[in-house]
N, C-alpha and C positions, 0 to 999 in steps of 0.2 A: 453800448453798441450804436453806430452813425443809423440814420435812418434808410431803409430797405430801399433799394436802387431796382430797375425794372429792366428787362433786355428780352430779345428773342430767344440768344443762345448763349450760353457759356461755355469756351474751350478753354478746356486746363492743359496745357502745355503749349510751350512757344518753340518746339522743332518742326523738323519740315512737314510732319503728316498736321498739325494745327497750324501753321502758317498757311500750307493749302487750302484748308478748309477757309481759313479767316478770305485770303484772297478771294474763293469762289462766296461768300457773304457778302461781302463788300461789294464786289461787282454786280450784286444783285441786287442793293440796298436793305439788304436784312440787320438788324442790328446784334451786336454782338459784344463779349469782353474776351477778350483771349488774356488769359492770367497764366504768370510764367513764374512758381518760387526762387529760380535762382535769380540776385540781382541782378546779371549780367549774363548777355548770350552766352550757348557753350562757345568752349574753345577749341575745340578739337577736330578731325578731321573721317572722325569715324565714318561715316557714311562718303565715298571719292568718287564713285561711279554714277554716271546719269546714263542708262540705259532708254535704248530707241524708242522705246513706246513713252517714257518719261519727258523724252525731248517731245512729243509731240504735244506731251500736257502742257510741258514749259512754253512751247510755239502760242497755242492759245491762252496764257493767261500772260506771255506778253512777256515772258523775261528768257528767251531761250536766246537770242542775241546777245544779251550779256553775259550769261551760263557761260555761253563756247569763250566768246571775248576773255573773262577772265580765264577759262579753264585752258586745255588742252587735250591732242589725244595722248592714246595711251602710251607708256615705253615698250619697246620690244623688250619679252625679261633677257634678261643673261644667267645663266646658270656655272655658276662655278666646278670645275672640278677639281678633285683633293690636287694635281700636279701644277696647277692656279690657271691650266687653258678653262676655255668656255665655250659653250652653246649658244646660241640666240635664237629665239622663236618668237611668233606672234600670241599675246595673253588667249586670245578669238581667233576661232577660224575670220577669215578675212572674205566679205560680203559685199557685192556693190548694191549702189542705191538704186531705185528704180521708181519709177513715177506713183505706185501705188507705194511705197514703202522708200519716204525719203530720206529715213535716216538710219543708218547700219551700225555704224561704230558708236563703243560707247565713250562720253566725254568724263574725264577726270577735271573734278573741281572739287577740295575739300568740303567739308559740310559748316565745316564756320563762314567761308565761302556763298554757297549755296544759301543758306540760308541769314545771309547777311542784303543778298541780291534780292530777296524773298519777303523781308523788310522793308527794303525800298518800295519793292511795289506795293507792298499795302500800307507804306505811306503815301505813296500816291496816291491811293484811293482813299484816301481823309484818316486812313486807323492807324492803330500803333498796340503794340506787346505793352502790355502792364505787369513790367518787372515788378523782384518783390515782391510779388502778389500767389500768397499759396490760400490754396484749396483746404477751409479747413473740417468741412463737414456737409451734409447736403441731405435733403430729405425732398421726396415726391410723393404729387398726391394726384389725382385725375386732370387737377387744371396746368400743372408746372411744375418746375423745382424748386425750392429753397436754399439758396446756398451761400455758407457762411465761407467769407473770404479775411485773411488777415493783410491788411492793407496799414499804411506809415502812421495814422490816424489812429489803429487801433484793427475792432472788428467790422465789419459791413455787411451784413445780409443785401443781397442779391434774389431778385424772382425774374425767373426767366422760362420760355417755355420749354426749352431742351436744355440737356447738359452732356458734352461729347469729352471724352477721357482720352486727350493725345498726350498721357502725361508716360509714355515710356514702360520697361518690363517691370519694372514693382511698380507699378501702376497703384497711386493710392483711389483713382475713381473706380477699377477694376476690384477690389479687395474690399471699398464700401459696400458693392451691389455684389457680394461674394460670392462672382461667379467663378467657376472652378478654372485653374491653368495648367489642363494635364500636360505632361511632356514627358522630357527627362534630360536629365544633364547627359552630354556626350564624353564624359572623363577626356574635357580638353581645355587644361590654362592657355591663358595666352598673354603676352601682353600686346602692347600699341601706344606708340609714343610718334609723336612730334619733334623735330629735332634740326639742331643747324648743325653739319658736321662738315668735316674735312676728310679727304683719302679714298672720296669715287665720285666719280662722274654724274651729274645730271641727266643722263644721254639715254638711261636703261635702268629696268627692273631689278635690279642686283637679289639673285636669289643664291643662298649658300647652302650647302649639303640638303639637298633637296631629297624626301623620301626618308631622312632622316629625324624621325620626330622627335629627339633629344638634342638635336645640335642644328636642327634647320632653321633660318633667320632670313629675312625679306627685308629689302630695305628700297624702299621706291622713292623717287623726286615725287614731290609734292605738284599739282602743276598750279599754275597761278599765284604760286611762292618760293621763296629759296628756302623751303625745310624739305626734310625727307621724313617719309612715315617704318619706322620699324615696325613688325611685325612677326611674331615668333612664338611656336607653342611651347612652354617649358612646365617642368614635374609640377607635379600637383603640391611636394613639401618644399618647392624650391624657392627659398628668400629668395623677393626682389629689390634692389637698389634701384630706383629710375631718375636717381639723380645724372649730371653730367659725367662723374667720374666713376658712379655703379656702370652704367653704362656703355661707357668706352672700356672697359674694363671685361665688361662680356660679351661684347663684341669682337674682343682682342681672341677673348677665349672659344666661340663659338665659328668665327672667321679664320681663324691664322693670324690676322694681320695688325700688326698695332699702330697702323698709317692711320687707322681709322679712327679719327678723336671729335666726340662729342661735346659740344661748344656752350648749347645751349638747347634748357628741355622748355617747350612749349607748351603740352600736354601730354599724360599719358595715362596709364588706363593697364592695370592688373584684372581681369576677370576669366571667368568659366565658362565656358560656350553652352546654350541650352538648346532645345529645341520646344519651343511649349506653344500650344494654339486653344486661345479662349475658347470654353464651353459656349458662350455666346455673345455677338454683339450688340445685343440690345437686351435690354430689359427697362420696357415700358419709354421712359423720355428721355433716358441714356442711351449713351451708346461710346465702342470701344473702338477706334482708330491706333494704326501705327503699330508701333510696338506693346501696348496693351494691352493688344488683342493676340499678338504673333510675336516671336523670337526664335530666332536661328541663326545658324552659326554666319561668318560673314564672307564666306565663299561662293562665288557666283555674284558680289556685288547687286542682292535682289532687297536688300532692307528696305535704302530707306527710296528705293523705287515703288516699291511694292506700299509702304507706306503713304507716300504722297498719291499713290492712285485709290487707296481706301476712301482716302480726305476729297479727291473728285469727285467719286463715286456718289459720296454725302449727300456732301453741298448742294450740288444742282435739288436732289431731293428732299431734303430741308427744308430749300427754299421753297421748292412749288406747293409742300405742305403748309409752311407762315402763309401762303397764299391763297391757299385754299383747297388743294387736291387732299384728297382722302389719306390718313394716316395709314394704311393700310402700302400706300407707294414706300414707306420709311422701311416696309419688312423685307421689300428686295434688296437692301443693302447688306444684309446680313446673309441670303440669300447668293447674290454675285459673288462677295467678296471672301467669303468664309471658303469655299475649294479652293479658291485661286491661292491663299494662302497656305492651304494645308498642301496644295502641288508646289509652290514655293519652301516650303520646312521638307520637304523631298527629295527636291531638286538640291537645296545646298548641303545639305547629310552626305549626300551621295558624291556632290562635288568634293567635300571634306574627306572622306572617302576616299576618293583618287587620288587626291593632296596626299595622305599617308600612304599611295604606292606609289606618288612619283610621276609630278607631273600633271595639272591641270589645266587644259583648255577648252574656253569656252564656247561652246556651240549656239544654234540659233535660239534654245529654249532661254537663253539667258536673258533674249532682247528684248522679252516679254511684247514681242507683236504677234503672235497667236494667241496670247490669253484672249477670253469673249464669256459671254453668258448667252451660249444657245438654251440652257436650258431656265434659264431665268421666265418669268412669270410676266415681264416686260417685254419678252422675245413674241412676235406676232407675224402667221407670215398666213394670209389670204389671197390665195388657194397656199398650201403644205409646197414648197420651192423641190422640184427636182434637180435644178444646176444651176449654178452660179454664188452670189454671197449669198448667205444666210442672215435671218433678224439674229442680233445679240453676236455678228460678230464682231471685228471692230470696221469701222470705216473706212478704206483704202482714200488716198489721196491719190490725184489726178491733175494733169497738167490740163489747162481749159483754155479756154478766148470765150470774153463778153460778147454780144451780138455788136459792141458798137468795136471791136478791135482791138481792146487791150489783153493779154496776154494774165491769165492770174494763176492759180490751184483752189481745189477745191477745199483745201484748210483751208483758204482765206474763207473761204462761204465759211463755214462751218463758224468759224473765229469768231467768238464770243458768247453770251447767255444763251441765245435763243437757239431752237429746235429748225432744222432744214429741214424740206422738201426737196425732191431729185423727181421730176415729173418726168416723163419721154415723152417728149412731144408730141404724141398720140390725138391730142384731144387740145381743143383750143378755150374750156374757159381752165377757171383754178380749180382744182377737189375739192380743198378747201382753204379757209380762211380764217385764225385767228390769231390775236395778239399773244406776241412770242413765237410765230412761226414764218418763217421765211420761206416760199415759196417758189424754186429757181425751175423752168422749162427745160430740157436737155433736147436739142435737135436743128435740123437747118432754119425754121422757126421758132425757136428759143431765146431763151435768153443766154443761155451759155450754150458754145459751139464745142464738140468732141473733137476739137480738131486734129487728134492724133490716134482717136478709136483707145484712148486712156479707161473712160468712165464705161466703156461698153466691156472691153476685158476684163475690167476689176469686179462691177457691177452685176451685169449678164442684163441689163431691164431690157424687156420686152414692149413692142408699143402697149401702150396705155399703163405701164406699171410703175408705181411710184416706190423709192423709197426712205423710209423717214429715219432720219439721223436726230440721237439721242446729245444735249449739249453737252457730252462728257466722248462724242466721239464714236459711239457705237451703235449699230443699227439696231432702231428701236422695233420697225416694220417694214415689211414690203406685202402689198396688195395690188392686186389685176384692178381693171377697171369695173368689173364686177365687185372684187369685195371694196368698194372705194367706201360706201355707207359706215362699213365696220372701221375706217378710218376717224370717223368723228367718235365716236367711242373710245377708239384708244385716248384719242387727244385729251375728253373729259379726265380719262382715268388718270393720267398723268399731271393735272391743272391747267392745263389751255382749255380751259372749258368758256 
């Protein structure tokens, strides 16, 4: 065995809930290996939807301009009927944007896509996925973990102080620390394929016998390529072909039409639909992001949304822990993130649900801009808030002006590692003051101008009242000018100490 190599963190898997996390390390400068056993990225497009609150994680770690550039929005579906006219509707109710909530619709970009984008930027930021590299065994004791990696050389022990499991639903870090995965199957095959075909349009959702769950088949344009994604639930004894010519061939037969000829399969993908949510996300200097933790069916488009905001959630706390905040900030991750999932495995049940009466669209719950942690351990609000936002929900954005005239929002403040400040111009010195916190005025003497009454509608702050934005986007605190003391306390507890 090569001699034992040293790191902060080890993530085992290289999809988008461990790309996340690697991204938010990186920008912190924590060290890390992100180990990925397949040789090569996946190829598939499983995960297509970037939902509103994901575009905004994207907006801060700096690749949400490319996301939309390659992607697209969505199609309107079409729904066939047996006499071959159609229907056409919108997938979502249809939403405008608004200064506190600037992004409504969801963006279609495959997940080889996505997480090829995803890549780039954390090679910009000096790292890189360590393909061919699986996970082959690990033990922890109070200082770290030990973990043994099969690497081109052979084997390599690794010691590192944490070790985070984004390796997917059989999750092998999940099954070492043998925590329990209740659920249960929803007696529903499916398959999902990648494909270049001929005999329909790029233009629309082509949905066929809808309501029908022996003969219903989805076939959508891929956006940001020329494949289409099939998609279709079939018998639980039903041999599948997913070759080109198995293919076109039940299509023929599921459709009517045999205009419709498959050229070429890309990927594709026979499985069972589950619904299972990890007994826990940590145990001790693990921990279980993405699908490891959660699995559900793929309706409502909330995987691998939900996932990559697990992996935010972390990160920031990871880091301020390598840094020095008390390990005790690592238990709210388990804390926030664990309901939000398990109202996620509900929401898409229930959407699948619909899908087998016929018809499903998606509402605002899909957008995932109401999720929050009011009731999180990190939620602080001095005095107890009668109106306006709450600590632990998410932080509305806002159209703003510098005092010197330039025109921004308040994501740009927010954009990046550090913790904001929202002071109301109340009081002329700063609350406080440490590294890692950025500190902005709100008022005619400020540093940022409300010039459109944005931050005062979204907000509610009263003079003298601050409040403090957590780096993953959510408010961590608001306090009067009385409880401003209790402000340096939080900060301690957090790692701005």
């Amino acid at each position: 065995m090569a001699s034992q190599l040293t790191t902060d963190v080890i993530i085992c898997g290289a999809g988008a809930a461990g790309l996340t996390l690697a991204i938010e390390l990186a920008r912190r400068g924590v060290s890390f290996q992100l180990v990925e056993k397949l040789a090569t990225p996946f190829p598939g497009s499983r995960g297509k939807g970037i939902q509103p609150r994901t575009q905004e994680v994207f907006e801060d770690l700096g690749i949400l301009d490319k996301v939309v550039a390659r992607g697209g929005i969505y199609p309107r579906q079409r729904a066939y009927r047996e006499d071959g006219s159609y229907v056409e509707s919108d997938l979502a109710q249809p939403a405008d944007a608004s200064p506190a909530e600037p992004y409504q619709r969801p963006v279609m970009l495959p997940q080889f896509l996505t997480e090829q984008i995803m890549r780039e930027r954390l090679n910009e930021l000096g790292c890189q996925v360590q393909f061919g590299c699986e996970l082959l065994g690990f033990e922890q004791d109070a200082d770290g973990i030990t973990a043994i990696l099969s690497v081109a050389s052979g084997r390599q022990a690794v010691r590192a102080r944490y070790l985070v499991g984004a390796d997917g639903g059989r999750s092998f870090v999940r099954k070492t620390l043998g925590v329990d995965f209740p659920g249960k199957t929803l007696n529903v095959r499916a398959i999902v394929a990648d494909v270049t075909l001929t005999g329909l349009e790029g233009d629309a959702w082509h949905l066929f016998n809808d309501a029908d769950m022996q003969r219903m088949v989805a076939i959508c344009p891929l956006a940001g390529t020329d494949l289409f994604q099939i998609q279709a639930p079939i018998s639980p004894d039903q041999p599948t072909d997913l070759s080109e010519k198995g293919l076109t061939q039940w299509l023929a037969h599921r459709t009517g039409r045999d205009t419709i000829v498959v050229h070429a399969v890309s990927w594709a993908s026979d499985y069972q639909m589950s619904a299972r949510l990890a007994q826990r996300y940590r145990v001790d200097r693990v921990f279980l992001v993405g699908d490891a933790a959660h699995v559900h069916p793929p309706t409502g488009g909330q995987g691998l949304n939900t996932s990559v905001q697990d992996a935010y959630n972390l990160g920031w706390k990871l880091a301020a822990v390598l840094r020095g905040a008390h390990d005790s900030l690592l238990d709210s991750y388990e804390t926030e993130r664990r309901p939000v999932a398990q109202a996620v495995l509900g929401l898409s049940t229930r959407l699948l649900g619909d899908q087998k009466q016929g018809g499903v669209r998606r509402g605002r719950e899909t957008r995932q801009l109401d999720l929050g942690y009011t009731d999180s351990p990190l939620a602080t609000e001095l005095p107890r808030r009668k109106s306006g936002i709450r600590a632990g929900a998410r932080a509305p954005d806002a159209v703003i002006c510098g005092a010197a005239g330039q025109p921004s929002r308040l994501f740009q403040l927010f954009k990046g590692v550090h913790w904001t400040l929202l002071a109301h111009a109340g009081r002329p010195e700063t609350p406080v003051s440490r590294p890692g916190l950025q500190v902005h005025y709100i008022g005619a003497k400020g540093d940022i101008i409300d010039v459109r009454g944005h931050i005062r509608d979204a907000y509610g702050l009263e003079p003298g009242e601050c409040a403090l934005i957590r780096p993953d986007g959510y408010v961590g605190a608001i306090v009067d000018a009385d409880g401003a003391a209790g402000l340096g306390d939080y900060l301690d507890r957090v790692g701005l100490g």
